[in-house]
C-alpha positions as CSV (number, residue, x, y, z in Angstrom):
1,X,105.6,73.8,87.8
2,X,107.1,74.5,84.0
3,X,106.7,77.2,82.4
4,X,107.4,80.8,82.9
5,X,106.4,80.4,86.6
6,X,107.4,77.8,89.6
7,X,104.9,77.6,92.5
8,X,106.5,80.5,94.7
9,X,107.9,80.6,98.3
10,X,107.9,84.5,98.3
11,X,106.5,86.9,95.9
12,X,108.0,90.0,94.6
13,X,105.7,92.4,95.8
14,X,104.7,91.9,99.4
15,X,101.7,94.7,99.2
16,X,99.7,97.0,97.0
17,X,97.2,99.5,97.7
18,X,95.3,102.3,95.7
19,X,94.6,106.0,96.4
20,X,92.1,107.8,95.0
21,X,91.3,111.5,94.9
22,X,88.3,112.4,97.2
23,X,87.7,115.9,98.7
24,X,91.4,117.4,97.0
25,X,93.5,114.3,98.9
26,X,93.9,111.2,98.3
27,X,92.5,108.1,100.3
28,X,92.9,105.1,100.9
29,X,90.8,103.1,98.3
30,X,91.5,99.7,98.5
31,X,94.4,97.5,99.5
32,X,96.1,94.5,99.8
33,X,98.5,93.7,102.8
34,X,98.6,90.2,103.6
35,X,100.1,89.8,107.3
36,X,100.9,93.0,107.6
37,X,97.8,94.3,109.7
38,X,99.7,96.8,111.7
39,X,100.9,98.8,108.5
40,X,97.2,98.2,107.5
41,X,96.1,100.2,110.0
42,X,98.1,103.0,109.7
43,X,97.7,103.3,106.1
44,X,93.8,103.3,106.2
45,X,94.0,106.0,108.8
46,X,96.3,108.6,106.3
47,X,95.6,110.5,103.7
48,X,97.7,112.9,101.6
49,X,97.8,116.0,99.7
50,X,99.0,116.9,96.6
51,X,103.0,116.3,96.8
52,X,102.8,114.5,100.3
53,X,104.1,111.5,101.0
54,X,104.8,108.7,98.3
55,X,101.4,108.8,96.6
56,X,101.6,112.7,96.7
57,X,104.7,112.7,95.1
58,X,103.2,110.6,92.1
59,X,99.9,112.9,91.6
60,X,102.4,116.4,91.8
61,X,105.1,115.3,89.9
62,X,102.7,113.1,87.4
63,X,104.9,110.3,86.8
64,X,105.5,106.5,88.4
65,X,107.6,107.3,91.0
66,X,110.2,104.5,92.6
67,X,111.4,104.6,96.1
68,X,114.5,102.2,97.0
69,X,115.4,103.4,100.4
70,X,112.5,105.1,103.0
71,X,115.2,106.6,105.6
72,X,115.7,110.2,105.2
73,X,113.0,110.9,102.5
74,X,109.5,112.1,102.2
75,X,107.9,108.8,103.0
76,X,105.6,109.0,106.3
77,X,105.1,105.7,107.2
78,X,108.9,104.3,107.3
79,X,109.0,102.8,110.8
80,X,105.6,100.9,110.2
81,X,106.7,99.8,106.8
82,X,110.1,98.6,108.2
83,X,108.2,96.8,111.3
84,X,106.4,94.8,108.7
85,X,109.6,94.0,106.6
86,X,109.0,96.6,103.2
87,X,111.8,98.3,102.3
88,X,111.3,99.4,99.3
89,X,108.5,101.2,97.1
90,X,106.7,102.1,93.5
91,X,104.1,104.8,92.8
92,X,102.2,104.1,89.6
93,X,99.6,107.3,89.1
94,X,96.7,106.7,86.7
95,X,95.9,109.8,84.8
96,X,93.0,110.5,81.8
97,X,94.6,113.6,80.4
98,X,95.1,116.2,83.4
99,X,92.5,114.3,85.4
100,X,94.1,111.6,88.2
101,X,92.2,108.6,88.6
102,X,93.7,107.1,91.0
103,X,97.7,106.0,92.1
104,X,99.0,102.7,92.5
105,X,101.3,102.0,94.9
106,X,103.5,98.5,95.5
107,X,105.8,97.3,98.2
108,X,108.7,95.0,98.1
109,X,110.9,93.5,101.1
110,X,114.9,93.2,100.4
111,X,116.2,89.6,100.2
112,X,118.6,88.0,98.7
113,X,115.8,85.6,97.2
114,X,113.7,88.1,95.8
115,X,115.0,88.5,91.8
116,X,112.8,90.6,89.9
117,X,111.8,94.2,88.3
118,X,109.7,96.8,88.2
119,X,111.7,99.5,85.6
120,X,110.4,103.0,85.1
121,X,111.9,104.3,81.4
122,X,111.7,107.6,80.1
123,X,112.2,109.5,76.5
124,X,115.3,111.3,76.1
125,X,117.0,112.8,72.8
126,X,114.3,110.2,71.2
127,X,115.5,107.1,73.1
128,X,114.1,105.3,76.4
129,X,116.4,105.3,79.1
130,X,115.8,103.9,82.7
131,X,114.5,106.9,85.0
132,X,114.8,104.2,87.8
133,X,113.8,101.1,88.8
134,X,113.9,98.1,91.4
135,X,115.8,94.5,91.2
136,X,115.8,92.8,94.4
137,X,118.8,90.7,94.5
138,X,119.3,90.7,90.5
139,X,122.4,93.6,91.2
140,X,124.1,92.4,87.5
141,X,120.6,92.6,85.7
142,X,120.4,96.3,87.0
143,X,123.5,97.1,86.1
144,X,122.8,96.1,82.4
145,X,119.6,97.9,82.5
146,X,121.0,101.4,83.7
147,X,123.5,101.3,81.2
148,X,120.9,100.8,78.1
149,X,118.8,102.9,76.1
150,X,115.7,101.6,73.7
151,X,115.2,103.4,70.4
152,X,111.6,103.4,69.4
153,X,110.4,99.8,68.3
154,X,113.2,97.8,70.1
155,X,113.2,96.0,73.0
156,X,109.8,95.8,75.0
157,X,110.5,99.1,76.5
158,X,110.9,100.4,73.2
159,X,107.5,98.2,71.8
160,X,105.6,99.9,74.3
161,X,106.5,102.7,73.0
162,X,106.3,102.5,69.5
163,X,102.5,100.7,69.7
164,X,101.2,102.9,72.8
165,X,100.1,99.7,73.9
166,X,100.8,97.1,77.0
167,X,102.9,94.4,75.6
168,X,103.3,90.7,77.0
169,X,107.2,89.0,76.2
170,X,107.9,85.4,77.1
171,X,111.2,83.4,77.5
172,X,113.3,86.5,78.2
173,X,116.5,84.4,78.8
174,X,115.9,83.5,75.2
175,X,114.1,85.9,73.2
176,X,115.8,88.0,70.3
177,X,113.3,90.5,71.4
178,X,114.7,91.1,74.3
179,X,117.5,93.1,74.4
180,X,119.1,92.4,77.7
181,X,118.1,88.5,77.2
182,X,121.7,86.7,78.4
183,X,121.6,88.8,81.2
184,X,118.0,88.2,82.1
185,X,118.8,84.9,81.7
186,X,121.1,84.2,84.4
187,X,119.0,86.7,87.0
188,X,116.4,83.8,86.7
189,X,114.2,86.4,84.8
190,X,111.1,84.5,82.4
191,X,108.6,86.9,81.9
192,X,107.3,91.2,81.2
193,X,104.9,93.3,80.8
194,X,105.1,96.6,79.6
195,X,102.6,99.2,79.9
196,X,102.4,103.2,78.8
197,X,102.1,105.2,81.3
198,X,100.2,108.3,80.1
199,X,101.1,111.4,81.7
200,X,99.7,115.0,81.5
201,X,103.4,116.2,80.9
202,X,105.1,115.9,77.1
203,X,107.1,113.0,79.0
204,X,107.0,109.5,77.6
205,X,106.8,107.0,80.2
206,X,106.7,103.3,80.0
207,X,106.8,100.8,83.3
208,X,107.8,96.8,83.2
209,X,107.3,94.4,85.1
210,X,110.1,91.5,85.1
211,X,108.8,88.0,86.5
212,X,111.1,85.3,88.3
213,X,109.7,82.0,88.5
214,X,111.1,81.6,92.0
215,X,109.7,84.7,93.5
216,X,106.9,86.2,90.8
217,X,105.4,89.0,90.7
218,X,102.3,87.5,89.6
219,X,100.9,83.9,88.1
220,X,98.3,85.0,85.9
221,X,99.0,88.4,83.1
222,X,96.1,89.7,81.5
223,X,95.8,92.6,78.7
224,X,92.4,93.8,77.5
225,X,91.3,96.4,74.4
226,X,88.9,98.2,75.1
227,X,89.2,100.9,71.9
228,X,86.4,98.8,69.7
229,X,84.6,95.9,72.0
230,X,81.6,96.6,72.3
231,X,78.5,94.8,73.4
232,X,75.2,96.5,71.7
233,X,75.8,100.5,73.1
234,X,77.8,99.2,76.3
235,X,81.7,99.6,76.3
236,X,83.5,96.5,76.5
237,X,86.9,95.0,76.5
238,X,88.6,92.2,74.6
239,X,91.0,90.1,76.0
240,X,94.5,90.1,73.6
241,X,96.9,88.6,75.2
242,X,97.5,86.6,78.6
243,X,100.2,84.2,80.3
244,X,98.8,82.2,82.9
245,X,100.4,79.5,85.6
246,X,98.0,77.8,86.9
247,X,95.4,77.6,84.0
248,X,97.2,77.1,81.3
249,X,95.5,79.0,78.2
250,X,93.1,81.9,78.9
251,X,90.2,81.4,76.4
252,X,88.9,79.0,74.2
253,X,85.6,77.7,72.5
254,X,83.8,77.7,76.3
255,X,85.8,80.3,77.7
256,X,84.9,84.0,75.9
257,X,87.5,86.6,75.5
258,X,85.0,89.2,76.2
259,X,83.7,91.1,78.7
260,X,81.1,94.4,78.9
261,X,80.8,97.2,81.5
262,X,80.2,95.4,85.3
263,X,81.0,91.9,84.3
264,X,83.4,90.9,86.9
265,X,86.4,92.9,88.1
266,X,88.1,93.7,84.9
267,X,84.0,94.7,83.4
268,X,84.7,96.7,86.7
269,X,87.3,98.7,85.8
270,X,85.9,99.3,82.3
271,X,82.4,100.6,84.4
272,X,84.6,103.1,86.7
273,X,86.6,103.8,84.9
274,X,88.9,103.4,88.2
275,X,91.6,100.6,89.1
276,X,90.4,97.4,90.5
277,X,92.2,96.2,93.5
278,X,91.0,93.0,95.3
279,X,91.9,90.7,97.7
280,X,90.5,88.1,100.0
281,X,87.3,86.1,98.8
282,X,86.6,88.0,96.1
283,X,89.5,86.4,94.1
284,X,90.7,83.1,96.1
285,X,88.0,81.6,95.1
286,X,90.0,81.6,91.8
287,X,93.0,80.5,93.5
288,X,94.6,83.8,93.8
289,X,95.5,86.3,96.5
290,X,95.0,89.4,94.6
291,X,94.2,91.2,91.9
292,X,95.2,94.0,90.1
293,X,93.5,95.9,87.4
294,X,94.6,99.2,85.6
295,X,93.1,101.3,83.0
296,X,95.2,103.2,80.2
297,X,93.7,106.1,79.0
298,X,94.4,107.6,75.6
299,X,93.5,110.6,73.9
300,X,90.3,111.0,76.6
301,X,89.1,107.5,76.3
302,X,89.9,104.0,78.2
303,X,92.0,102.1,75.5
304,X,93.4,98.9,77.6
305,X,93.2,97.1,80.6
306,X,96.1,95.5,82.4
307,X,95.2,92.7,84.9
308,X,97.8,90.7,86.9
309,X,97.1,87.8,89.4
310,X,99.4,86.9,92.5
């Protein structure tokens, strides 16, 4: 397939699930595991507390969290995880001000055919440097990206920042907006998103996601504003910006860009006000696997919705 994607063997991330704050833990919301049943299982029998475990860790600390190794750290589920293959882990929290919505968390196995990202950057001394991240197999790629730091307004990290927006970048081998393009380039490296990351902390924090076309971390990139859509008194969303693999363009004359509160899983998310994860028929009957849906919240209000498609 051309484009920024190839039809994949393997994907980047191998599981997701979300956890959401009920009775002063968090749950297990939702997830998506694939094969995996036995980690399934064990999962949707925990919960943890504020500062336990992976998802803990996220809500305490209030910022994405990244996990490379799960031997010898404060992740409980390591011999079910490594049973099923996952080596490897990233906790996204979703926060409206002080109040967490929910927490994100993704697995990834450790191949040497797995190249992609998922970067966590952080302000310091009024530049974004990388607070951590995970590569896969893309060792020269990392390397770049922990020696580089993004003023305000460069790079995507540095977009993200400067627009307090989610930002979609194409042709990363070869796009003068991409700083670290050459490199990109030969990691295999087509595709980003970057997203803010709102905090209750002064931190700035902005996450990207770096897509392969051998081993993708999705097929299908959606971003929605949700800061003036609106359909009579409901809230609504507009869709902005979107790459997709299998579709080609995302909206035309028969195909409207806009949804309101309820209409399908991304009107979902703008309803709840709470992540969207789905899986099974609820999304291969669009040809997909799963689905992924996040809110940004700014200043007390939803602002965006990022969607992505494996």
């Amino acid at each position: 397939m051309d484009g920024p994607f190839a039809t994949p063997q393997k994907t980047f991330i191998e599981v997701a699930e979300l956890w959401v704050p009920t009775d002063g833990v968090l749950a297990l919301h939702s997830g998506s595991y694939g094969p995996h049943k036995e980690f399934e299982e064990l999962s949707g029998c925990e919960t943890f507390a504020k500062g336990a475990g992976l998802p803990g860790k996220a809500w305490d600390e209030a910022r994405p969290v990244v996990l490379k190794a799960f031997e010898g750290s404060y992740f409980r589920r390591t011999e079910a995880a490594h049973r099923a293959g996952l080596t490897s882990a990233v906790a996204l929290p979703v926060f409206n001000g002080k109040d967490l919505k929910a927490v994100l968390v993704v697995f990834c196995a450790d191949d040497d055919a797995r190249i992609g990202a998922i970067e966590v950057w952080k302000t310091a001394s009024d530049l974004l440097g990388l607070d951590d991240g995970y590569y896969g197999a893309a060792e020269h790629f990392e390397w770049v990206s922990r020696h580089s730091q993004f003023p305000r307004g460069q790079g995507l990290p540095g977009g993200v920042l400067a627009s307090a927006t989610p930002l979609l970048m194409r042709n990363l081998g070869s796009s003068y907006g991409f700083v670290r393009s050459e490199s990109a380039g030969q990691a295999g490296l087509t595709m980003g998103l970057g997203m803010p990351v709102p905090t209750p902390t002064d931190e700035d924090y902005v996450v990207t996601l770096l897509s392969a076309r051998g081993t993708p971390i999705a097929q299908r990139f959606e971003i929605w504003d949700a800061r003036k859509a609106k359909v009579g008194t409901e809230s609504a969303a507009v869709l902005i910006d979107g790459i997709c693999a299998k579709e080609g363009a995302l909206w035309d004359a028969e195909n409207p860009r806009k949804v309101s509160a309820w209409m399908g899983h991304i009107g979902k998310v703008i309803g709840s006000g709470l992540p969207v994860l789905a899986s099974g028929k609820a999304v291969t009957v669009a040809g997909y696997d799963q689905l992924v849906a996040l809110p940004i919240y700014q200043g007390g209000n939803l602002s965006h919705v990022v969607a992505w498609y494996c």
